[in-house]
C-alpha positions as CSV (number, residue, x, y, z in Angstrom):
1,X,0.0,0.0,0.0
2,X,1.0,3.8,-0.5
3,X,1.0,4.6,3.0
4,X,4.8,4.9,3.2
5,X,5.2,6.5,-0.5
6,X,3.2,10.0,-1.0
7,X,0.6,9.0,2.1
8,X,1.9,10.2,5.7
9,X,-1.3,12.8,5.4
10,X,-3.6,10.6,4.4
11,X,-6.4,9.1,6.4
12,X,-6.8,5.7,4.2
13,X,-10.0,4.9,5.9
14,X,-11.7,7.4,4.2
15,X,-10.5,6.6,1.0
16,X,-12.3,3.8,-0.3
17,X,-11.6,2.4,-3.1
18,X,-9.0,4.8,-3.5
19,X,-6.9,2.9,-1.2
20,X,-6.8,-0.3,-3.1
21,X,-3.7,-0.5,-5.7
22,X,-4.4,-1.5,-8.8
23,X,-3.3,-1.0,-13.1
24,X,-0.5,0.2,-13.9
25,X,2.6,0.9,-12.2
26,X,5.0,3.3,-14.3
27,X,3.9,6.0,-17.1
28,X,6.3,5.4,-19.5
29,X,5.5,9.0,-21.5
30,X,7.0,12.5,-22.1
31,X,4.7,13.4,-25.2
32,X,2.2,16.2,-24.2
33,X,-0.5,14.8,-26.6
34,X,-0.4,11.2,-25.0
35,X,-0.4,12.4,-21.7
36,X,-3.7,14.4,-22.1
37,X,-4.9,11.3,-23.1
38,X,-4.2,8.9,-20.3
39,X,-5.2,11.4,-18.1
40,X,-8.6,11.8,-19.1
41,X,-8.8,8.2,-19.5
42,X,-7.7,7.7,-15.5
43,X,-4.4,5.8,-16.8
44,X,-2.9,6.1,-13.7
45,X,-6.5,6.5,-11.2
46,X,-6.3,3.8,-9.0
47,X,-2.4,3.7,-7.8
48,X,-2.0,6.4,-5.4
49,X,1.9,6.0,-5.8
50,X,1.8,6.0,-9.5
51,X,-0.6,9.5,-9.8
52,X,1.5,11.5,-6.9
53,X,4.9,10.8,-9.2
54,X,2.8,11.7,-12.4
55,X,1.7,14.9,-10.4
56,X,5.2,15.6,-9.2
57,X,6.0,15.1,-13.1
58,X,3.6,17.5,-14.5
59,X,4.5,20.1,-11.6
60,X,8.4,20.1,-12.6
61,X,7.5,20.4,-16.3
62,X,5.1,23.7,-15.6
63,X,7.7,26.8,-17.2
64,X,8.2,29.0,-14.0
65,X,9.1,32.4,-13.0
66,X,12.7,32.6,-13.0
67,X,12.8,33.1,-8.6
68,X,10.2,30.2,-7.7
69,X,10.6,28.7,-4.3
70,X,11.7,25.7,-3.5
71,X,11.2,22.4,-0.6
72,X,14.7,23.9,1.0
73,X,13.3,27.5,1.0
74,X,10.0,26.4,2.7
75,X,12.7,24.3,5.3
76,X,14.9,27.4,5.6
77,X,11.7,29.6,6.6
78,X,9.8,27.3,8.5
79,X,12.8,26.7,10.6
80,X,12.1,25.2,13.9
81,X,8.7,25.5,12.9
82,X,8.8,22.8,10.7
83,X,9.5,20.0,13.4
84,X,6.7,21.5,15.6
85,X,3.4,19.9,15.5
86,X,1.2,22.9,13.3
87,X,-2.2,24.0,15.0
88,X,-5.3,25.1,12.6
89,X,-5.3,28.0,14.9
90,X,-2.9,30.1,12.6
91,X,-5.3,32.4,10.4
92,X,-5.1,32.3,6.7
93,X,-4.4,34.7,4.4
94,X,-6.9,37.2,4.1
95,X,-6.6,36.7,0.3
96,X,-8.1,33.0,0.7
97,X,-11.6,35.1,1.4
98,X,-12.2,33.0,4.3
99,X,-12.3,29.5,2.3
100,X,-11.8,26.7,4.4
101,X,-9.4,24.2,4.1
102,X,-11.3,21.2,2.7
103,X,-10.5,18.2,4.5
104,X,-11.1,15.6,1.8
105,X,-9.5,12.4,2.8
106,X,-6.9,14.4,5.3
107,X,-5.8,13.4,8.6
108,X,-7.3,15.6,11.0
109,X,-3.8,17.0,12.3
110,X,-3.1,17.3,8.5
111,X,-5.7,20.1,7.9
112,X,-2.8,22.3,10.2
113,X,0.0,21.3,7.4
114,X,-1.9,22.8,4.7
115,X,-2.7,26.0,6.9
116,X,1.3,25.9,7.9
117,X,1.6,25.7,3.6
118,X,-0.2,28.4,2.8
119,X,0.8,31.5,5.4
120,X,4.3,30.6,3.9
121,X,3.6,30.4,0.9
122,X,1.3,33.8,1.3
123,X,4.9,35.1,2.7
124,X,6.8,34.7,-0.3
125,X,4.1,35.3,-3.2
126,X,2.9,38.9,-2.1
127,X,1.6,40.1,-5.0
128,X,-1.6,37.3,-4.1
129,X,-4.3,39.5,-3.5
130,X,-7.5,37.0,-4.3
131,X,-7.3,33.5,-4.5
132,X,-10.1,31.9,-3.0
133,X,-9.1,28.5,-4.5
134,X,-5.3,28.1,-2.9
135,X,-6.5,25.8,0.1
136,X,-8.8,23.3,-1.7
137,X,-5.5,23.0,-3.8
138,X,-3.1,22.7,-1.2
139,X,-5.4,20.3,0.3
140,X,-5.7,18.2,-2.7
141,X,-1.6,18.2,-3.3
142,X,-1.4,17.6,0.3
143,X,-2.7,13.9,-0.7
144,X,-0.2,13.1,-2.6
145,X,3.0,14.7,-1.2
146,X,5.8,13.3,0.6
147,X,6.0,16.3,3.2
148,X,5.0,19.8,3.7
149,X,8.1,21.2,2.0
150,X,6.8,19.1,-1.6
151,X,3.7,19.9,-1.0
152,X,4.8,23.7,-0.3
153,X,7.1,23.4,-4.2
154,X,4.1,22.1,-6.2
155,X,1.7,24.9,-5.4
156,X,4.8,27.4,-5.8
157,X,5.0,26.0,-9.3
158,X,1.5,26.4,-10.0
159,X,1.1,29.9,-8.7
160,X,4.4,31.1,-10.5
161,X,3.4,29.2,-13.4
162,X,4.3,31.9,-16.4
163,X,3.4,29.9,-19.7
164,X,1.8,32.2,-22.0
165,X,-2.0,31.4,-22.4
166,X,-2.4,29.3,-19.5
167,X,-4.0,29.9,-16.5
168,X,-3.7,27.4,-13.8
169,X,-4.9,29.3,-10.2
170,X,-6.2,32.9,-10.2
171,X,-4.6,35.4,-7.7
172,X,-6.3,38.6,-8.3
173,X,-10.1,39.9,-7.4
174,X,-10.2,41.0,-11.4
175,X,-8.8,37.9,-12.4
176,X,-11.5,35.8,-10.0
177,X,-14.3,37.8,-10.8
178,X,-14.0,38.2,-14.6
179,X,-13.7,34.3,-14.5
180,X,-17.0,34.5,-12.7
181,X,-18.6,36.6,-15.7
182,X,-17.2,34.9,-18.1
183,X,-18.5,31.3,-16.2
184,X,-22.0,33.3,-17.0
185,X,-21.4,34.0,-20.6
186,X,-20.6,30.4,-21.4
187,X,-23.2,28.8,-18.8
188,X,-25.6,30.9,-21.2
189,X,-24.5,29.6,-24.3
190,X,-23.3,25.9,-23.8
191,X,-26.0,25.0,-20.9
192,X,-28.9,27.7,-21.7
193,X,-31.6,25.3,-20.2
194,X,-29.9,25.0,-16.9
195,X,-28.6,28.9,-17.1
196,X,-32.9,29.6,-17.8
197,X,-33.5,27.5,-14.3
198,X,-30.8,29.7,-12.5
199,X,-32.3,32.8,-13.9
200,X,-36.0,31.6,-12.8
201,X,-35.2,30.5,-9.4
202,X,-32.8,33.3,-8.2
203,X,-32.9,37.0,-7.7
204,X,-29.1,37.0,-8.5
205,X,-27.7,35.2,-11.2
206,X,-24.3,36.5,-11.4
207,X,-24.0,35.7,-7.0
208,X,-24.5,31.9,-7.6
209,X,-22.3,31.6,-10.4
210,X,-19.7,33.3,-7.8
211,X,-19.4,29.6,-6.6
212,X,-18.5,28.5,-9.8
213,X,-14.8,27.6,-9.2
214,X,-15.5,26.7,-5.2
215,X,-18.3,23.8,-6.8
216,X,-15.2,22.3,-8.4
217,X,-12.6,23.3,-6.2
218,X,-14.3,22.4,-2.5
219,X,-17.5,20.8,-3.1
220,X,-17.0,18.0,-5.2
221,X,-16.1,14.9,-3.3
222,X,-12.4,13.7,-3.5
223,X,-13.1,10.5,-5.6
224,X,-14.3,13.1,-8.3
225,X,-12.0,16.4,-7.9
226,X,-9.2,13.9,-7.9
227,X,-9.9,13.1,-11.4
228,X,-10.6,16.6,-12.3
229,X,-7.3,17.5,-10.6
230,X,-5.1,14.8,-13.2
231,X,-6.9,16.8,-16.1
232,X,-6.0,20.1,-14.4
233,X,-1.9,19.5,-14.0
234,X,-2.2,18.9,-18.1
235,X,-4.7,21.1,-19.7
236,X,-5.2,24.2,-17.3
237,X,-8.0,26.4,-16.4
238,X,-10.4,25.4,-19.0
239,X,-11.5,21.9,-17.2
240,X,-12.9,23.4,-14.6
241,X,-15.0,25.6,-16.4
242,X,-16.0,22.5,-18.3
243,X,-16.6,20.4,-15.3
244,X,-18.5,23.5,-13.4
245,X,-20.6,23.5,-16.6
246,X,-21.5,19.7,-16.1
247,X,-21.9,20.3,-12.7
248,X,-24.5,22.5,-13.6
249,X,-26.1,20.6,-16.3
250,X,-26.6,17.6,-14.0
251,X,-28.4,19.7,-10.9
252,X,-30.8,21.1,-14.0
253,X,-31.5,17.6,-14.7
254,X,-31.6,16.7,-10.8
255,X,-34.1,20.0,-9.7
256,X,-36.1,18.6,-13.3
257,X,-36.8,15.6,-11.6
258,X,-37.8,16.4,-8.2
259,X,-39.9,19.1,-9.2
260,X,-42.2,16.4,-11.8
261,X,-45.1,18.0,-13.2
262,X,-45.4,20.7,-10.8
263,X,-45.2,24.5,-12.4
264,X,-42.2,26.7,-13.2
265,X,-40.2,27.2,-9.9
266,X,-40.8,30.3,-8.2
267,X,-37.6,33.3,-7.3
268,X,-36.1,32.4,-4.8
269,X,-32.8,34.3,-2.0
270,X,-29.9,33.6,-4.0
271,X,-28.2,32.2,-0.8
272,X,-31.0,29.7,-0.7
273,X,-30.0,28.9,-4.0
274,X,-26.2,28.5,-3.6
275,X,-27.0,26.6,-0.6
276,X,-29.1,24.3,-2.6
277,X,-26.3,23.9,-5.7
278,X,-23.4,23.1,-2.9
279,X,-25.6,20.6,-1.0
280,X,-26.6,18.8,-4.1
281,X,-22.4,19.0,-5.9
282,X,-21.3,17.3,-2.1
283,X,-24.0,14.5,-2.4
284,X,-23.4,13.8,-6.3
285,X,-21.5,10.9,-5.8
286,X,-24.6,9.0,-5.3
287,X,-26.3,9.6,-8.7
288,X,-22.7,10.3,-10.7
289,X,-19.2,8.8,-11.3
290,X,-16.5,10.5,-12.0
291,X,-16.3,8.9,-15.2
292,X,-20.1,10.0,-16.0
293,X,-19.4,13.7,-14.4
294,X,-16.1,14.2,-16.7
295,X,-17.6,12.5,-20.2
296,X,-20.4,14.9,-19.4
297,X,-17.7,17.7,-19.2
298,X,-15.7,16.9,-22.6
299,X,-19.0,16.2,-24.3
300,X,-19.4,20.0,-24.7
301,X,-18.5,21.0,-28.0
302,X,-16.0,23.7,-29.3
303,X,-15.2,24.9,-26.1
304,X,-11.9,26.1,-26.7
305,X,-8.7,28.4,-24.6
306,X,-9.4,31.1,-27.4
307,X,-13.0,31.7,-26.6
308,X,-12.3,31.3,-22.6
309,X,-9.4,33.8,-23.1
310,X,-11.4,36.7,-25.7
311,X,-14.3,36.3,-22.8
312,X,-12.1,36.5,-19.9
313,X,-9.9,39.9,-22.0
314,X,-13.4,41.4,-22.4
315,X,-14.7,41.0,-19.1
316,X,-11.4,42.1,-17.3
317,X,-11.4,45.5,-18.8
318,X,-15.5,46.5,-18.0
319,X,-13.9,45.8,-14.9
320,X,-10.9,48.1,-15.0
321,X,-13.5,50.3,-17.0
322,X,-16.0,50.6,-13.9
323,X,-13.0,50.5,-11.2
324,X,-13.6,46.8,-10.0
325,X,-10.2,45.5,-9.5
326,X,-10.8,44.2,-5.9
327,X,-13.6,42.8,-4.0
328,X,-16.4,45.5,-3.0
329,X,-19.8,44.6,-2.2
330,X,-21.5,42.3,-4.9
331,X,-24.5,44.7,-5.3
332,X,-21.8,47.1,-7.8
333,X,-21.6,44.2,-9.6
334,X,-25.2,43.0,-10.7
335,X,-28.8,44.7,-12.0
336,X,-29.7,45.7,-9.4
337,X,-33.5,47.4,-10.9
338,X,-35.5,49.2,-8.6
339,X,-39.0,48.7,-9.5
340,X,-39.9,51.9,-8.4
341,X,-37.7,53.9,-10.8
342,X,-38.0,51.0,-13.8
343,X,-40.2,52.4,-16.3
344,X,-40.9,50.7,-19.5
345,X,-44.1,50.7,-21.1
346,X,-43.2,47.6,-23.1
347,X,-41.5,45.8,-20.4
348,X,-41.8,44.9,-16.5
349,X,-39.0,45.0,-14.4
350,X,-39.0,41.5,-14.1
351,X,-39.2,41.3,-17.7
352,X,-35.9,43.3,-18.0
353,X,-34.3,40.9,-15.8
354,X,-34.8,37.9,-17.8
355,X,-33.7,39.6,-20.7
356,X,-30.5,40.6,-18.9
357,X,-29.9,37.3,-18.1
358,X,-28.9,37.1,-22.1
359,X,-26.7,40.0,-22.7
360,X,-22.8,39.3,-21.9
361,X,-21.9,40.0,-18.4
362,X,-19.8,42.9,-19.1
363,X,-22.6,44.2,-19.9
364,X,-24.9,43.3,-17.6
365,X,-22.8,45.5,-15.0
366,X,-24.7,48.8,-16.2
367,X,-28.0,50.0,-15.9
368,X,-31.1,50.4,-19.0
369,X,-31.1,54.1,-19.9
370,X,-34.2,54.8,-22.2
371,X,-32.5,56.4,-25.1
372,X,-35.6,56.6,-27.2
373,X,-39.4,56.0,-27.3
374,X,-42.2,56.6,-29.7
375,X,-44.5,57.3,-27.1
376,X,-42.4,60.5,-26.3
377,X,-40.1,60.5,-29.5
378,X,-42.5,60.2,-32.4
379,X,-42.4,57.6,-35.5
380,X,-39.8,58.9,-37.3
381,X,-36.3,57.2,-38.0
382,X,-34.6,60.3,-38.1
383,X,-34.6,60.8,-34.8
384,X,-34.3,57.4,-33.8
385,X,-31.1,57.7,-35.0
386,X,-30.5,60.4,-33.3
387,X,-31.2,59.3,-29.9
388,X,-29.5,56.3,-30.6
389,X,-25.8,57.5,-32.3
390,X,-23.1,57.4,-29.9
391,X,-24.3,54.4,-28.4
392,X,-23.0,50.7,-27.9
393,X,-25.2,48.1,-27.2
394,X,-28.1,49.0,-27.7
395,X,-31.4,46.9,-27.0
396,X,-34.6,47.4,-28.9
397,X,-38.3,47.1,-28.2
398,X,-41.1,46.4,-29.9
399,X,-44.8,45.8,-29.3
400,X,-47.8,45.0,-31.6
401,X,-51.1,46.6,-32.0
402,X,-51.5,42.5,-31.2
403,X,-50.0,42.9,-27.5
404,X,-46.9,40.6,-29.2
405,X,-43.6,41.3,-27.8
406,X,-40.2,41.0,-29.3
407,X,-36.9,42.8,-30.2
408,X,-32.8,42.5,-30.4
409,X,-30.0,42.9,-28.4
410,X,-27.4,45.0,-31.2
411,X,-23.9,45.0,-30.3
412,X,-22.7,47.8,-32.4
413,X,-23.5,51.3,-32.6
414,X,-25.8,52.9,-35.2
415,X,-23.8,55.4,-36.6
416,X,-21.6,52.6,-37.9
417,X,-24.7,52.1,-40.5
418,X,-22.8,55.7,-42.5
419,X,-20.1,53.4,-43.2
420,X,-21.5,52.0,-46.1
421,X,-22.5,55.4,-47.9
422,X,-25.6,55.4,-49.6
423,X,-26.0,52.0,-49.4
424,X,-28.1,49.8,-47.4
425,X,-25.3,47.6,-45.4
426,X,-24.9,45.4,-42.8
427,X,-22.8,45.4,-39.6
428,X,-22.4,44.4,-36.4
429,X,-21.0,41.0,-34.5
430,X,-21.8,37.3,-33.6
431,X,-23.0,38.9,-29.8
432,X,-26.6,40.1,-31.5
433,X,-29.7,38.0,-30.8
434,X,-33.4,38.7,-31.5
435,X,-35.6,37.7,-29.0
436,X,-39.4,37.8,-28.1
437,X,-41.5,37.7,-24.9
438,X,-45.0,37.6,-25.5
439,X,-47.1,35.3,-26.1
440,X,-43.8,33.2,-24.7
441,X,-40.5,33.9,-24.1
442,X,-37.3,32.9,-26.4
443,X,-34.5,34.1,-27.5
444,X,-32.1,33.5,-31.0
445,X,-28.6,34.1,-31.1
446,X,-26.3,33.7,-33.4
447,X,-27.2,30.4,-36.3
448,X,-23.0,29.8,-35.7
449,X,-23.0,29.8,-31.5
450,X,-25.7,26.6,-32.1
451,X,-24.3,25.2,-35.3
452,X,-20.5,26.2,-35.1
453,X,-20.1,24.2,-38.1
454,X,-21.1,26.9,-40.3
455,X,-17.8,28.4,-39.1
456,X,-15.6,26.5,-42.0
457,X,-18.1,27.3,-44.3
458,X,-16.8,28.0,-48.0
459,X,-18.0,31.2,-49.4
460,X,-20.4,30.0,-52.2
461,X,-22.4,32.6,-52.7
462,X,-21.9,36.3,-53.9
463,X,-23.1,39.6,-52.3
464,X,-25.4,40.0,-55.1
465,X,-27.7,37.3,-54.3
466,X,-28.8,38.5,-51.5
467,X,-32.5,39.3,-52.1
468,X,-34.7,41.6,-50.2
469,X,-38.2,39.5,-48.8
470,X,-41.3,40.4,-50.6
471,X,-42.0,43.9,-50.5
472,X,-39.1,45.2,-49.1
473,X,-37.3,48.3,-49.9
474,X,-35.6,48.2,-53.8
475,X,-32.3,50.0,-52.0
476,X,-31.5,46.5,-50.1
477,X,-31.4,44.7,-53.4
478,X,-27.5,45.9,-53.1
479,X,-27.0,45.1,-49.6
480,X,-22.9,45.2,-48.7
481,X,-21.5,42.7,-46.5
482,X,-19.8,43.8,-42.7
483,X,-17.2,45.8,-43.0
484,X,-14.9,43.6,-40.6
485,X,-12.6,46.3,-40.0
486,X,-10.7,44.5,-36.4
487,X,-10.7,47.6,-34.3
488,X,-14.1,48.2,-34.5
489,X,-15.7,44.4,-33.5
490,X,-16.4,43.3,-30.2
491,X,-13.4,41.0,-29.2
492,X,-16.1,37.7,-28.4
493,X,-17.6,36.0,-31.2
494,X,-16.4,39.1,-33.7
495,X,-16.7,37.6,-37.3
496,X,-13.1,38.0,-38.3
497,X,-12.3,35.4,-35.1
498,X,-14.1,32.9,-38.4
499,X,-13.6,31.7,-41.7
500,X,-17.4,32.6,-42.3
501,X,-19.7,32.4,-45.3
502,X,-20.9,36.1,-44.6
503,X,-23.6,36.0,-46.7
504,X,-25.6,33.4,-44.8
505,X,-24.4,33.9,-41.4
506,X,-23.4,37.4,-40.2
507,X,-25.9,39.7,-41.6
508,X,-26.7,41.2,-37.8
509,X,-27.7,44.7,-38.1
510,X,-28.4,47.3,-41.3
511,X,-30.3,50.1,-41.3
512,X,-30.6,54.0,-44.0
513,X,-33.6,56.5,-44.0
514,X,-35.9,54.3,-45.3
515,X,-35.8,51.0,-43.0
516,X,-34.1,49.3,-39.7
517,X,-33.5,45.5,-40.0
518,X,-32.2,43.0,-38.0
519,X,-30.5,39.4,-39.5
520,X,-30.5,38.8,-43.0
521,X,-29.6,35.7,-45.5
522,X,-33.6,34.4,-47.1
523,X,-35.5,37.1,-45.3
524,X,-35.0,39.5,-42.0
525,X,-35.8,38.5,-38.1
526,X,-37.0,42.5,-38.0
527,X,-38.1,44.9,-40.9
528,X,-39.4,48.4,-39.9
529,X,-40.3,50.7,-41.8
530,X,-39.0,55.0,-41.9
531,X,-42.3,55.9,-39.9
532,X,-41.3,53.0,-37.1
533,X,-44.7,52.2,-37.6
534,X,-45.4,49.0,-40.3
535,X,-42.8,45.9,-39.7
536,X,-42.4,42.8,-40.8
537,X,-40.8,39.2,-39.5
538,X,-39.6,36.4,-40.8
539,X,-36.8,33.2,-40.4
540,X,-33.3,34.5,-41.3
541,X,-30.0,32.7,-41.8
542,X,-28.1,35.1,-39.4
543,X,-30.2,34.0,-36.3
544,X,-32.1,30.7,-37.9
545,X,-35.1,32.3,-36.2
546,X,-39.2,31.7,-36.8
547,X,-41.3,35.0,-37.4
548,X,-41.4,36.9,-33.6
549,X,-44.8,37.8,-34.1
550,X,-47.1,37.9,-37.0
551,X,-45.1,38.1,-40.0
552,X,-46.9,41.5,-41.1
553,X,-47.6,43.9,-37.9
554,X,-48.3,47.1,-36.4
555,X,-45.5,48.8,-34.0
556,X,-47.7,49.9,-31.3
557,X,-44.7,51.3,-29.2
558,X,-41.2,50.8,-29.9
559,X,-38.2,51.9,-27.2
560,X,-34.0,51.6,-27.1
561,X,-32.4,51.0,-24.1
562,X,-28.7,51.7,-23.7
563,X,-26.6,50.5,-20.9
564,X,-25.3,53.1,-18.4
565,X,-22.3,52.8,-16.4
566,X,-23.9,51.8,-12.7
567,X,-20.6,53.0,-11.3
568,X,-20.4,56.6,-13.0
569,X,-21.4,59.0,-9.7
């Protein structure tokens, strides 16, 4: 058995089957590729001796800062200390944000080793301001570490890890909390149902999905974060986003089943919430494997370290933009409407919130700001243009003389419609959606977020064929393509991050004196006409949509929100 080799911390009882030693007993493997392999696999799962000299492996191979300390610099500082039984009295770091040390399959004495770890390691790593996750990692090392002093050199290594591109622990409140945003903005696209439940059921979304990394990293039980951990040491950061977004998936399909037939959940405190996500991530080891909870995980399509890392660039600098760079009180960072100032008359205020719930969460840190209204505007496109000019997002409103309710989230601002002259063109990026809400709620996005396919598309078809629907303005006959100029995209899902057949799939916004539309390719998502008065609906290949209301219909009231700094005094 491995109590001799990599196991003086380890209380075996509670290991289970983890504590029988079994397959193989030597990786015999230096390519990259191979080993990402066998660790997804489990190659080396059940030998506890085998997978702590594959971790001390991986940890020596991680390109460091040049200063990184060592096992003799932890011995050299912990001095005397280091033959002293440690006591769980000694604080830690502030920075840990009171996070516990998770006692997995620990000794009880060994839970004061890991605290011992980490106020020395907190010593020599000052520039750690946030890090929330350091002692479920320590713990988790802990397992599989000779001594403090090893345990002490493989999280050095991982927090001085300075490979370009990858992330392995996060150390700052920006850093922690535009993973959090960006956790949202891929819950939303990859796991929509489950992201609709969250929205439903709590009044915050964005304060459950601060969890996100402390569901993986604390939660899970050690037969499963182990395996998530052998994934980790290879591939990064990006596993556990993948494995939160199982996580996720699979409490969807557990609230599904306990609620049966009943109706739609009602709102509920957000702590009650979070309470009910951690109690049900502790217990999953009695409905999923490891095996099941990680196939789950890599079953999620396209998820790639260049999408992760535009969201993550995008969401650090609204940060910086609205002065978040360490932690403050949550409410700064949410919608936080107040019903009694909220006034839309298209729109309740718990209307807005779902709709919110959409947009990406660098966005959903500012407030709606009623640019323009017909109701107190007029019908005329002139001056919805000029209420709207200068602004970026924007969302627009529209309801029926039929009491229908629908309308777009537009990423780009309408002044860039000049760009194309005279000429009726298109612009915009991959982050618009059309959406309705009445008589039910749904929303499209972009046709290559759900069929990424389209993405390698070869570019069959010229500009020229694009054809206006029936009865649409002659001066879209000659509609011009997006002028995919790089400094003016949105850095997430911009088209020039694709090999794209514009044509068909990034027609988002276009608009002249004479119309507004939304998507294009075989029709338009939204027509309206220069009075903002007669529109029309129908599918589109941007946004692979069905009509949002009757195909022919009467604007009753049409509104565009912007989105106002919440933090501007």
């Amino acid at each position: 058995m491995a109590e001799d080799d990599y196991g003086s911390f380890v209380d075996w009882a509670q290991m289970g089957d983890l504590a029988k030693t079994s397959g193989p007993t030597k990786v015999d493997c230096k390519d990259l590729k191979e080993f990402k392999q066998m660790a997804r696999q489990g190659y080396w799962a059940k030998n506890h001796k085998l997978r702590a000299q594959v971790y001390q492996q991986l940890i020596k191979a991680i390109p460091c800062r040049t200063v990184t300390p060592d096992a003799e610099v932890y011995r050299d500082s912990m001095g005397n200390a280091a033959t002293k039984k440690p006591s769980t009295s000694i604080p830690l770091p502030e920075f840990v944000d009171e996070s516990p040390v998770p006692r997995y399959c620990l000794k009880t004495e060994a839970v004061a080793s890991a605290h011992q770890i980490i106020n020395c390691l907190a010593s020599h790593f000052p520039d750690i301001s946030y890090c929330p996750s350091l002692p479920a990692v320590t713990s988790l090392l802990l397992h599989f570490s000779i001594d403090e002093a090893q345990c002490f050199e493989h999280v050095s290594r991982i927090l001085a890890c300075n490979e370009p591109g990858k992330r392995l622990l996060d150390q700052t409140f920006l850093a922690y909390e535009s993973g959090c945003m960006t956790f949202g903005d891929l819950a939303n696209k990859y796991c929509a149902p489950a992201h609709k439940l969250i929205v439903e059921t709590s009044h915050d979304v964005l304060e459950v999905y601060s969890d996100w990394q402390r569901w993986v990293l604390g939660d899970l039980p050690f037969s499963h974060v182990v395996r998530v951990l052998d994934v980790y040491l290879v591939e990064g950061y990006k596993i556990l986003y993948r494995v939160a977004i199982a996580l996720l998936k699979f409490y969807r399909k557990h609230k599904a089943g306990a609620q049966g037939g009943q109706g739609g959940p009602a709102p509920q405190d957000s702590e009650k919430i979070r309470a009910d996500i951690q109690a049900f991530v502790k217990g999953i080891a009695s409905t999923v494997t490891p095996e099941k909870l990680l196939e789950k995980a890599f079953s999620i399509r396209l998820f790639s370290r260049k999408e992760i890392t535009l969201l993550q660039l995008a969401n650090e600098k609204s940060l910086q933009q609205k002065g978040i760079t360490v932690k403050q009180k949550r409410r700064n960072v949410q919608l936080a409407l107040n019903p009694d100032t909220f006034s839309s008359e298209i729109v309740s205020a718990k209307e807005m919130r779902d709709i919110w719930s959409w947009i990406p969460e660098r966005f959903a840190l500012c407030q709606p700001q009623l640019l323009f209204t017909t109701s107190t505007h007029g019908c005329s496109i002139n001056r919805f243009y000029s209420h709207c000019e200068g602004y970026e997002p924007t969302l627009l409103l529209i309801r029926t003389t039929d009491a229908d309710v629908c309308g777009a989230f537009l990423s780009t601002d309408w002044e860039e419609r000049k760009r194309g002259g005279n000429k009726l063109s298109f612009f915009g990026t991959g982050e618009c959606f059309v959406f309705r809400l009445k008589p039910e709620m749904e929303r499209y996005e972009w046709v290559v977020i759900r069929h990424p396919e389209l993405a390698s598309s070869n570019k069959t078809q010229a500009v020229e064929d694009a054809a206006p629907s029936e009865g649409q303005n002659s001066d879209s006959n000659n509609l011009q393509q997006p002028d995919k100029n790089t400094g003016d995209l949105s850095p997430f899902l911009a088209t020039r991050h694709f090999n794209l057949n514009s044509k068909n799939t990034s027609m988002f916004m276009a608009g002249n004196f004479d119309s507004i539309i939304v998507g294009g390719g075989d029709g338009n998502a939204l027509y309206i006409d220069a009075e903002l008065n007669h529109g029309r609906t129908g599918r589109c290949t941007t946004f692979d949509n069905p009509p949002l209301c009757a195909e022919s219909f009467q604007v009753s009231l049409l509104e565009v929100w912007g989105f106002q700094d919440a933090m501007a005094s």
